[in-house]
C-alpha positions as CSV (number, residue, x, y, z in Angstrom):
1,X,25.4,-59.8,71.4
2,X,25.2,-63.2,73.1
3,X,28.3,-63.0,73.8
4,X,28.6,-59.5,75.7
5,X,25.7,-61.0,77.3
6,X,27.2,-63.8,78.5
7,X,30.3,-61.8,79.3
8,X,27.8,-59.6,81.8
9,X,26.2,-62.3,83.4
10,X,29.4,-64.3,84.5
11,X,31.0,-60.7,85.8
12,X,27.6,-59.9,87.7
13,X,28.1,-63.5,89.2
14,X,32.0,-62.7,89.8
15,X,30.8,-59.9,92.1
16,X,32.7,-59.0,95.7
17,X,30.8,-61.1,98.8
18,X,28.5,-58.6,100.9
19,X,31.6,-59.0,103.5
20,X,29.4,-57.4,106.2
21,X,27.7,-60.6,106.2
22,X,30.1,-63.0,105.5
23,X,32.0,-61.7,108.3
24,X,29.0,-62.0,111.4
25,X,28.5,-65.9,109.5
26,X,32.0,-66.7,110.3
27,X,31.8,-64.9,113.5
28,X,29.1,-66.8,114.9
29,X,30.1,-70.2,113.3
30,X,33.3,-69.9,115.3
31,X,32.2,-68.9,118.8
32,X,29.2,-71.7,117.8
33,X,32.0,-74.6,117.3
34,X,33.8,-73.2,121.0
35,X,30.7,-73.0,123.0
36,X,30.3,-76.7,121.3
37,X,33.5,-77.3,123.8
38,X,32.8,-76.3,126.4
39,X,28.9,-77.2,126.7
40,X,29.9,-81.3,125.3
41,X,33.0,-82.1,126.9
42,X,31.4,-83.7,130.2
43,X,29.0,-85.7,128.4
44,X,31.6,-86.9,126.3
45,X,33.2,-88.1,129.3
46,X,29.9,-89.2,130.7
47,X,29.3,-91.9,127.6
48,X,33.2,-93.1,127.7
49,X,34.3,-90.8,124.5
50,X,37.1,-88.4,124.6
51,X,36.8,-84.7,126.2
52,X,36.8,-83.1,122.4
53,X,34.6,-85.7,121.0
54,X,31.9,-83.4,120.1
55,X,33.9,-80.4,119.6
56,X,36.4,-82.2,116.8
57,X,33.6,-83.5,115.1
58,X,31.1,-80.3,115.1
59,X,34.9,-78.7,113.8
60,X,34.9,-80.7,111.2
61,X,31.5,-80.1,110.1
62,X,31.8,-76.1,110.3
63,X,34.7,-76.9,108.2
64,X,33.0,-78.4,105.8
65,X,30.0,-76.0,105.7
66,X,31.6,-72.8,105.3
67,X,33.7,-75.1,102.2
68,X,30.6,-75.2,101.3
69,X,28.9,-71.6,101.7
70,X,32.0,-70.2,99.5
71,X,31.1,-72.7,96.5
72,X,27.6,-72.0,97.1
73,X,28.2,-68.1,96.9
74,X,30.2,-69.0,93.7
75,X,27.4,-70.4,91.9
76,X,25.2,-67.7,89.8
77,X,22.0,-67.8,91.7
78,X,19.8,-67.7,88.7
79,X,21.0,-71.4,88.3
80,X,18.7,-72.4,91.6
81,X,15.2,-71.6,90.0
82,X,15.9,-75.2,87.8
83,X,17.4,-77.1,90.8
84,X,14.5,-75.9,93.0
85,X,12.1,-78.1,91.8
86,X,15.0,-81.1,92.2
87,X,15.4,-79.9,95.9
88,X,11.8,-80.1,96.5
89,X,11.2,-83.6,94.9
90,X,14.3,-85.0,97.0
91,X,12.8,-83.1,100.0
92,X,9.6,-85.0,99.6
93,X,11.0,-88.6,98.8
94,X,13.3,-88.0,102.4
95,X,10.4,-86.9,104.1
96,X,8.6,-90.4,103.0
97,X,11.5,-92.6,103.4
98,X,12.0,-91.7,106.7
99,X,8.6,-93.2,107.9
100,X,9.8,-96.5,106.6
101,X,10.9,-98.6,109.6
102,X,14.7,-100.0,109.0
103,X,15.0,-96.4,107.7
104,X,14.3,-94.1,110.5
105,X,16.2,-94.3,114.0
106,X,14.4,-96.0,116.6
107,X,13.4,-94.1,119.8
108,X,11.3,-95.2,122.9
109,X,8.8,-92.2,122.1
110,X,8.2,-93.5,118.8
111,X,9.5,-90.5,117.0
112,X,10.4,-90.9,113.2
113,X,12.3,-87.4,112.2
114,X,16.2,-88.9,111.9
115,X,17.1,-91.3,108.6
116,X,19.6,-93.1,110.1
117,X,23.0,-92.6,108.9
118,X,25.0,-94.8,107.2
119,X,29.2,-95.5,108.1
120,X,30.7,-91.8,108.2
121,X,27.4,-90.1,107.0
122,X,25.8,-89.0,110.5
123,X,22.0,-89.4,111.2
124,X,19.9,-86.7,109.9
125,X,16.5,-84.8,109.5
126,X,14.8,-84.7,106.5
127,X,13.1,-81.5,107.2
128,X,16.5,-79.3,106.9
129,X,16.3,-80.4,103.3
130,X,12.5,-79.3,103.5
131,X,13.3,-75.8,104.7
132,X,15.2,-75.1,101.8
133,X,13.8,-76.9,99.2
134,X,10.3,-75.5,99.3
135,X,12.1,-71.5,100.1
136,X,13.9,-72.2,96.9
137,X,10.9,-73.7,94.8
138,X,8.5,-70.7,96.1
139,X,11.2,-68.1,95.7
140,X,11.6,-69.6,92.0
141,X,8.0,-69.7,91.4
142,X,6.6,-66.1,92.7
143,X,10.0,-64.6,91.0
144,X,7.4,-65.2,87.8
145,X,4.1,-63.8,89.0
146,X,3.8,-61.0,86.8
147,X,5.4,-62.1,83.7
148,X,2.9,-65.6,83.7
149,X,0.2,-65.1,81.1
150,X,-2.9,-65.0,83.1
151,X,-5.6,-68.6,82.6
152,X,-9.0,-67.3,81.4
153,X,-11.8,-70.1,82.0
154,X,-15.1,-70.7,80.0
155,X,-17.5,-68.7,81.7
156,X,-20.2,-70.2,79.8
157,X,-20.1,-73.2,82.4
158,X,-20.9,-73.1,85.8
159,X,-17.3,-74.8,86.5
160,X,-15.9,-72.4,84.2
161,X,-17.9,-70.0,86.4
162,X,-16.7,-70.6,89.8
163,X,-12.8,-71.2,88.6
164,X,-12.8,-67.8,87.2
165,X,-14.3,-66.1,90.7
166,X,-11.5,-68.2,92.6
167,X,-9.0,-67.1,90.0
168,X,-10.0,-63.3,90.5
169,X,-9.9,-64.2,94.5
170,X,-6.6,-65.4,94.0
171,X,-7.6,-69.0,95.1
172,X,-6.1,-70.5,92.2
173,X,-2.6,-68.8,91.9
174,X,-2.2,-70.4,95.7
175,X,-3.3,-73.7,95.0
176,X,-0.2,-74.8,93.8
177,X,1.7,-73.8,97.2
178,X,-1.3,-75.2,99.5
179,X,-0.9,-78.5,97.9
180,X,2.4,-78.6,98.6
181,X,2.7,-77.2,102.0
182,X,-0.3,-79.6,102.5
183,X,1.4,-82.5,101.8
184,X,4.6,-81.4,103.9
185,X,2.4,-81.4,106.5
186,X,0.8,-84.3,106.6
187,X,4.6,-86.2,105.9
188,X,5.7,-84.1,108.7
189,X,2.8,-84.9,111.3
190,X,3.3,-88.5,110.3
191,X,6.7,-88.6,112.3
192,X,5.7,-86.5,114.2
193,X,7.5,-83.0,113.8
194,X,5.9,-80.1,114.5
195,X,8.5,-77.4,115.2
196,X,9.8,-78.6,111.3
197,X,6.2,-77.5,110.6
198,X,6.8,-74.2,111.8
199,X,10.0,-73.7,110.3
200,X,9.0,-74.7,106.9
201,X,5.7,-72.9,107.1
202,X,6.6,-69.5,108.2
203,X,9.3,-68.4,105.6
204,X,7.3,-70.1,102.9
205,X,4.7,-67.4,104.1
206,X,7.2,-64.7,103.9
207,X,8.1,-65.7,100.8
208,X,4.6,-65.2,99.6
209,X,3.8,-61.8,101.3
210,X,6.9,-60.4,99.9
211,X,5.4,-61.9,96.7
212,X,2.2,-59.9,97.0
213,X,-0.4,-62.3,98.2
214,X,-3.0,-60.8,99.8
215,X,-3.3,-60.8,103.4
216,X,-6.7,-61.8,103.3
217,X,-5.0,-65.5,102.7
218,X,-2.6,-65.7,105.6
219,X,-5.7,-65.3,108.2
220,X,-7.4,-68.4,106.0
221,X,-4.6,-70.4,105.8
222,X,-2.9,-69.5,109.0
223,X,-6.4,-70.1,110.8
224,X,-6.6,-73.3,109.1
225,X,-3.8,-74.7,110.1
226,X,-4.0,-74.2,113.7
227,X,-7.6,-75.6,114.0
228,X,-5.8,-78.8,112.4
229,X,-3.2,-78.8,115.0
230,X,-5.4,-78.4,117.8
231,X,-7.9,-81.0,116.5
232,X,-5.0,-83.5,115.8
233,X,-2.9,-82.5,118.7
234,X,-1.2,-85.5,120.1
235,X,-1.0,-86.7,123.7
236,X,2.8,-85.4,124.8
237,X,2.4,-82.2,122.9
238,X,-0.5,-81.2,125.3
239,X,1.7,-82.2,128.4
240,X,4.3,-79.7,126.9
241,X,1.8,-77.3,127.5
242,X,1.0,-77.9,130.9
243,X,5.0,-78.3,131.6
244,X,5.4,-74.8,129.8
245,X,2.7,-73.1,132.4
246,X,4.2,-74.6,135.5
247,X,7.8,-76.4,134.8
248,X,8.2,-76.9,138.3
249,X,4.8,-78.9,139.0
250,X,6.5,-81.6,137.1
251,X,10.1,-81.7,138.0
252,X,10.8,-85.3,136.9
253,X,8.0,-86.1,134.0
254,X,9.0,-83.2,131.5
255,X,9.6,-80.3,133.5
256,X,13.3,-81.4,134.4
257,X,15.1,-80.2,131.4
258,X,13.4,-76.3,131.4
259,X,14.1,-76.1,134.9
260,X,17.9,-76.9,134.5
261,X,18.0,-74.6,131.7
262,X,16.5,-71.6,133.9
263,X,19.0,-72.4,136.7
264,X,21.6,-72.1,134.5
265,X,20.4,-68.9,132.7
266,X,20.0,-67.1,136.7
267,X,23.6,-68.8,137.3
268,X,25.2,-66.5,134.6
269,X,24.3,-62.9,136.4
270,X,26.0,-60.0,134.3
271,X,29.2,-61.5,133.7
272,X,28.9,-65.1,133.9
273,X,30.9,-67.6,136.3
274,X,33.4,-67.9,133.5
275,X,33.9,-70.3,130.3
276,X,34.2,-73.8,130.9
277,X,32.8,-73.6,134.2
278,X,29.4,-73.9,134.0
279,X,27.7,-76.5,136.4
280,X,24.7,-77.4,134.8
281,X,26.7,-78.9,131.9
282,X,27.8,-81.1,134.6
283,X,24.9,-84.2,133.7
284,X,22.1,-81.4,135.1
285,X,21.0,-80.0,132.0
286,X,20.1,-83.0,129.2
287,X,21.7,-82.3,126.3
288,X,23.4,-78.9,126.9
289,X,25.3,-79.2,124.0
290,X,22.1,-79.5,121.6
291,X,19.1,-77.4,122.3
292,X,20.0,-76.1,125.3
293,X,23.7,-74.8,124.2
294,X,22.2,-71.2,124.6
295,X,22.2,-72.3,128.6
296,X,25.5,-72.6,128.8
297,X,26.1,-69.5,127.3
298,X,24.1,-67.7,129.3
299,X,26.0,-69.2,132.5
300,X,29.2,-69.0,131.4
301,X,29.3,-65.5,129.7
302,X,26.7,-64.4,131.1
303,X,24.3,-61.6,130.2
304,X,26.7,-59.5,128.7
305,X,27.8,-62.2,126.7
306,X,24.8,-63.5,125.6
307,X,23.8,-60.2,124.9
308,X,26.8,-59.4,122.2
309,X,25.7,-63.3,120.8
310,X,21.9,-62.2,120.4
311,X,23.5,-59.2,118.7
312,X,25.3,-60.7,116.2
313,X,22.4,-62.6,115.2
314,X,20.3,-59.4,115.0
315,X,23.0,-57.9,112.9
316,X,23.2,-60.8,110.5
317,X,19.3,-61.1,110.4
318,X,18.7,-56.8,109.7
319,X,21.9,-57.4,106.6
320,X,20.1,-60.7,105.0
321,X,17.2,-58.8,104.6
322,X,19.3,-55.6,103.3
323,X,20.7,-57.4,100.8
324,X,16.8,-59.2,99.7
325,X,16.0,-55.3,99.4
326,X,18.9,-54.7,97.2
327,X,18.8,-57.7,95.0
328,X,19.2,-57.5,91.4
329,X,15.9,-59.1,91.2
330,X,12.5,-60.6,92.4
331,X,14.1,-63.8,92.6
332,X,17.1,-62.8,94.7
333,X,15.2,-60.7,96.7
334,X,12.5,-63.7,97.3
335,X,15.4,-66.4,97.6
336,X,16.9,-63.8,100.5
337,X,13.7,-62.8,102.2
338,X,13.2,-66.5,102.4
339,X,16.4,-67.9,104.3
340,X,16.9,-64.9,106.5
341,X,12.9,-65.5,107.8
342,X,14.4,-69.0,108.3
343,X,17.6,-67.6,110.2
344,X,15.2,-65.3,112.5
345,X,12.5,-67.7,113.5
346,X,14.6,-70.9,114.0
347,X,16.9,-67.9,116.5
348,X,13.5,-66.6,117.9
349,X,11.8,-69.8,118.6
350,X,15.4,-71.7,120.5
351,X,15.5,-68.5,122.5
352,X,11.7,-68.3,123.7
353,X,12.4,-72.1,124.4
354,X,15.1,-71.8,126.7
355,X,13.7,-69.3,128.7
356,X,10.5,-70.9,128.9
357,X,8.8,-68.1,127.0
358,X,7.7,-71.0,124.3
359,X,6.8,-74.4,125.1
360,X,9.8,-77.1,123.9
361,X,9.4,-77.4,120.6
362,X,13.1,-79.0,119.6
363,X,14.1,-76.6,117.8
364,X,18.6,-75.8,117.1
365,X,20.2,-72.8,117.7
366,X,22.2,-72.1,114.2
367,X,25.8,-71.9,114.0
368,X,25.1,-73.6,117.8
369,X,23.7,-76.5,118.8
370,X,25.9,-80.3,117.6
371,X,24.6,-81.4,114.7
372,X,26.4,-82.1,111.2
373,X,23.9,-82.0,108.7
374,X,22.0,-79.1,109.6
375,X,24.9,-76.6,110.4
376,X,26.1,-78.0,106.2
377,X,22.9,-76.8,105.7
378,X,22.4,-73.8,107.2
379,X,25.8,-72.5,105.8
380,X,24.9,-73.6,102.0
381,X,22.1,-71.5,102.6
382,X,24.2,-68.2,104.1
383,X,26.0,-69.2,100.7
384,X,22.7,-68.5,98.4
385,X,22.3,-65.1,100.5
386,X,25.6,-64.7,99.9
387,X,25.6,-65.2,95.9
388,X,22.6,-63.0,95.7
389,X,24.8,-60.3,97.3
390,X,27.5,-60.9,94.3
391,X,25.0,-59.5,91.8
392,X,23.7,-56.0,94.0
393,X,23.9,-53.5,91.9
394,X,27.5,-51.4,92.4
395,X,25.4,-48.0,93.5
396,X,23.6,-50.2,95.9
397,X,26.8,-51.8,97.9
398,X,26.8,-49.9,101.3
């Protein structure tokens, strides 16, 4: 009987790839590591490096992330509820190394979110290890709600007492995930780093409303945390604000960047002045290749272009969560609903920023903007989705 079952479990985990969504991850990994081109190539040039600089080297790391999304989606996805809690400790100790001095790379602003990298390993944020390791530890944890034998206190006590009316509140079930996200945020403010705040905290609390918390908790919690923010709010994070208002009132002292962006964006008209031929790329626009790549491709495709883009993203976002609703189980569907809440917010917030619908809150475009680690990242996580797809049940595959 072991043995069948065995036999079962490795063919559920042998399953075909949801190819829907492998193929709109490949898609938009591909047109990411192009745009990559043409958005970099002039500040390559700019700091003395070859044309493709960027471009090989953002190649290389697609390369290496969709390597690693297919051994990812290989992997039976039951095996992540152990490693969670391994994800989340490493998570943690990054998120306290990088406050070290000698550690962290040094910036006029004072900013401590990059561990500096080390020979070929590149400079990189602690929070993309955050994102996933507390989606997989919450996913792991909530996948057991119902099957945990529920704590009974000693009503006889006045401790007892109140423990058992917080238990039947629902106090205590969250108090493991407050402490946690309480002490991620207090790491994270620490650096500071608040748009990693945002993305760590909002699919968490997807993960735990598709987990059947109560609503009743997100107002507390959600209410909470942005009285702490506005009490703590630091000095440049209020002149963001007043930049977002009225960009143009400070053209030179934070305004510049948003403004370049929006020139580029009313460049593009319908059709776009054509790739590679974008202007504000042209040492205009700071960082165009980062950030701000969704600029570019608003000027160079224009907005039929970034139209189709914004489509493929809404496609891949609408199939991540198809696949959370056909899961085999509460921990696939939770591990799912978990990474594609990422995938939105982290698409929704770059998008609100570059159009100046959002303050700047530094926050990538996936499968976009340069950066090695996190497009490793966000791939291994497009693997997970996809492993969770291997094990949908046949009658459910559509």
């Amino acid at each position: 009987m072991a043995k069948r079952d065995l036999t079962m479990e490795q063919q559920l985990s042998r399953g075909p790839l949801d190819l829907p969504f492998l193929m709109l991850v490949v898609m938009l990994t591909v047109i990411g590591v192009i745009m990559v081109f043409s958005a970099s190539y002039a500040t390559a040039l700019n700091e003395g490096k070859a044309a493709t600089h960027y471009f090989i080297r953002q190649a290389i790391f697609a390369g290496m992330g969709l390597a690693a999304m297919y051994v990812t989606s290989k992997i039976n996805y039951q095996q992540f509820r152990w490693m969670s809690i391994f994800v989340l400790g490493i998570a943690i100790a990054l998120l306290v190394l990088v406050l070290i001095p000698g550690i962290h790379t040094n910036r006029a602003d004072g900013v401590k979110r990059w561990i500096r990298g080390i020979g070929p390993i590149p400079d990189f944020q602690p929070s993309e290890v955050a994102k996933l390791g507390v989606t997989l530890y919450f996913a792991a944890r909530l996948s057991k709600r119902h099957s945990e034998k529920k704590r009974r206190y000693d009503t006889h006590t006045y401790a007892g007492m109140t423990l058992q009316k917080l238990d039947d509140w629902g106090f205590m079930e969250l108090l493991p995930y407050g402490l946690i996200l309480l002490g991620i945020l207090i790491l994270m403010y620490l650096e500071p780093h608040l748009s990693g705040l945002i993305l760590i905290f909002i699919p968490a609390a997807a993960i735990l409303f598709a987990g059947g918390v109560k609503l009743r908790w997100f107002a507390i919690g959600g209410g909470a945390v942005t009285a702490l923010l506005a009490l703590t709010m630091q000095g440049y994070q209020s002149t963001r604000i007043l930049v977002w208002q009225d960009p143009w009132a400070y053209p030179q002292n934070g305004g510049y960047q948003i403004i370049q962006s929006l020139y580029a964006i009313g460049s593009g008209g319908l059709f776009g002045v054509g790739f590679g031929q974008s202007r504000q790329k042209q040492l205009f626009l700071p960082e165009p290749e980062n950030d701000f790549i969704f600029s570019i491709v608003c000027e160079e495709l224009g907005l039929i272009g970034a139209g189709l883009i914004l489509a493929l993203f809404v496609m891949l976002i609408l199939r991540g969560y198809w696949i959370a609703l056909h899961a085999r189980d509460r921990f696939g569907s939770l591990l799912a609903v978990g990474i594609t809440t990422l995938l939105a917010v982290q698409v929704f917030l770059n998008i609100s920023v570059v159009t100046n619908f959002l303050p700047t809150t530094g926050i990538s475009l996936p499968f976009f903007s340069y950066g090695g680690t996190a497009l490793i990242i966000q791939l291994m996580e497009m693997g997970i989705v996809l492993s969770v797809s291997r094990q949908i049940p046949v009658t459910k595959q559509g």
